[in-house]
C-alpha positions in Angstrom: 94.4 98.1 155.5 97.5 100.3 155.3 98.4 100.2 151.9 94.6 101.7 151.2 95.3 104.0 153.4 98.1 105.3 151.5 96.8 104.8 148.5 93.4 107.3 149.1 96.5 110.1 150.3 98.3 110.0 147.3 95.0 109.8 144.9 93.8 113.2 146.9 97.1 114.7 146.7 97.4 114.2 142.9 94.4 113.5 141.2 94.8 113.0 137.8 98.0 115.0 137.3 100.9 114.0 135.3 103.9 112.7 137.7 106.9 113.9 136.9 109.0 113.3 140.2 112.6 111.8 139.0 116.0 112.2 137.9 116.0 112.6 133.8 118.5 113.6 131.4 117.9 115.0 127.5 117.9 112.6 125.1 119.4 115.2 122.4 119.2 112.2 119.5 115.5 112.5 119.6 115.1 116.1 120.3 114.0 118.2 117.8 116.5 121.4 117.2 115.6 124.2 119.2 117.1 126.7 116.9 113.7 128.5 115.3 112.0 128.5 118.7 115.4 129.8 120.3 116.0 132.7 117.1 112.1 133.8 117.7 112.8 134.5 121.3 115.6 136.6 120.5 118.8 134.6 121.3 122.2 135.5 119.5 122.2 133.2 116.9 126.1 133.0 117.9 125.3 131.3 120.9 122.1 129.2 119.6 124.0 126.5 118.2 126.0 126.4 122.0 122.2 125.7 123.9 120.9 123.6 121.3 123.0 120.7 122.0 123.7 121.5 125.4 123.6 118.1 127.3 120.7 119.1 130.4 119.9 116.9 133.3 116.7 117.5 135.0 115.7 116.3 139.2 112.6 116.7 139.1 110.5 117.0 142.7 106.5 117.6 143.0 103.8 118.3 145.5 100.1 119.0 145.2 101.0 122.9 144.8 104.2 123.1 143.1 106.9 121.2 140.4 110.2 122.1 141.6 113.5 121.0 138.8 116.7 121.3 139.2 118.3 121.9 135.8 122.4 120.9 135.5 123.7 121.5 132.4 127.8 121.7 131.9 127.7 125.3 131.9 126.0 124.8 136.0 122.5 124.4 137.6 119.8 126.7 138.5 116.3 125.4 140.1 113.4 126.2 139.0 110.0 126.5 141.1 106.1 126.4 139.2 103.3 126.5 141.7 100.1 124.9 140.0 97.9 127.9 141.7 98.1 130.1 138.0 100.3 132.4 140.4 102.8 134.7 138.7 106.7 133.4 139.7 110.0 134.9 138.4 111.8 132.0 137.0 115.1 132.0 135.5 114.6 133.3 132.1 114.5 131.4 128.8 116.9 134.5 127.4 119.0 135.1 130.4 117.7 136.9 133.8 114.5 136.4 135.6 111.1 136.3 133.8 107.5 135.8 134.9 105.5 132.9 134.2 102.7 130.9 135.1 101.7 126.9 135.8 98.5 125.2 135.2 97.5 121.9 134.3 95.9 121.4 131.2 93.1 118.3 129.6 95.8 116.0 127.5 94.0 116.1 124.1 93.5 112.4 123.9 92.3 112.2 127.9 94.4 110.5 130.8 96.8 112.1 132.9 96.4 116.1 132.7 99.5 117.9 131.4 101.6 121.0 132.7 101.7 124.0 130.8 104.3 126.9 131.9 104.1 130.3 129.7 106.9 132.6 130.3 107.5 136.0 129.4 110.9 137.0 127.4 109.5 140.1 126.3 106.6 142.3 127.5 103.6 140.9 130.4 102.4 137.5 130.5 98.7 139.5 130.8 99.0 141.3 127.3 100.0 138.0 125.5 99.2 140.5 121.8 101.9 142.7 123.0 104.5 140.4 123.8 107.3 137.3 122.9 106.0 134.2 125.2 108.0 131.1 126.1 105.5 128.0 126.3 106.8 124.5 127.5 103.9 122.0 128.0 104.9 118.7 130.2 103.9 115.5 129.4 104.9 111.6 130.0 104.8 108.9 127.7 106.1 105.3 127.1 104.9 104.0 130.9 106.2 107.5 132.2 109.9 106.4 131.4 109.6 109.6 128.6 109.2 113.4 129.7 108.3 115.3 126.7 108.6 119.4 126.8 106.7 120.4 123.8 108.3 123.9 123.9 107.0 127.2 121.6 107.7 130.5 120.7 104.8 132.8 121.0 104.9 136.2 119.7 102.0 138.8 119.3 99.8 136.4 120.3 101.1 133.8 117.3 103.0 130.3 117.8 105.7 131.1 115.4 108.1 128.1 116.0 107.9 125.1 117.7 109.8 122.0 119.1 109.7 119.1 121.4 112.5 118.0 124.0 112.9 114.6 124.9 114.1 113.3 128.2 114.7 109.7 129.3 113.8 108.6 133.0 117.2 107.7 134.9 116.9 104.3 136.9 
């Protein structure tokens, strides 16, 4: 019948991926502090405290080639595109400005739904990761998919020097 139909579509349009389509807001009670992630990618520590609890609310669209999020926060919005296809993008940067990065999906340690994992450069090329200060955010879904964590890390000379994770609840 029909609802087969639709069913074999969506299966071949994401098979096995993570789906992170929705409107979601940061849960900042849960979240860990981004403050040693935020210091190792060179922020001001003046303005640190300012992004750390900045309340950020996500729309979240997806295709079978790209994850496209609208991020508001009170200081405004800016959208962000990350094509699955490993392609370089300029995104808007962790640190201010427009950096490149890459999006690919990733095994989830434990098996099920594969994971998204978007590295970002802040400083130097995202193709001489010994030379330069990376931003990594890695995507996952938990509790039924009403939870989107963004395990977030700063990477620099090759080395995870600080890490956190970012917790946003699903809005109905």
């Amino acid at each position: 019948g029909v609802f087969q139909y639709n069913r074999k579509i969506s299966a071949d349009v994401e098979p096995g991926r993570s789906l992170f389509m929705g409107r979601w807001r940061m849960d900042l009670s849960s979240s860990d502090s981004l403050w040693s992630v935020l210091r190792a990618l060179g922020i001001n520590f003046l303005v640190i405290p300012l992004v750390d609890r900045l309340s950020v609310q996500q729309i979240i669209s997806q295709t079978k080639d790209a994850l496209t999020i609208e991020v508001s926060t009170p200081l405004g919005s800016d959208t962000i595109e990350l094509p699955f296809d490993g392609s370089m993008t300029l995104v808007p940067g962790a640190t201010g400005g427009r950096n490149m990065q890459t999006t690919s999906w990733i095994p989830a340690p434990l098996g099920g739904k594969l994971w998204l994992k978007t590295v970002q450069a802040v400083e130097g090329a995202l193709e001489l990761p010994q030379s330069a200060i990376l931003f990594e955010t890695v995507r996952s879904l938990g509790d039924r998919d009403a939870t989107l964590f963004e395990d977030v890390a700063a990477i620099v000379d090759g080395q995870r020097v600080a890490s956190a994770r970012r917790i946003l609840r699903r809005l109905a």
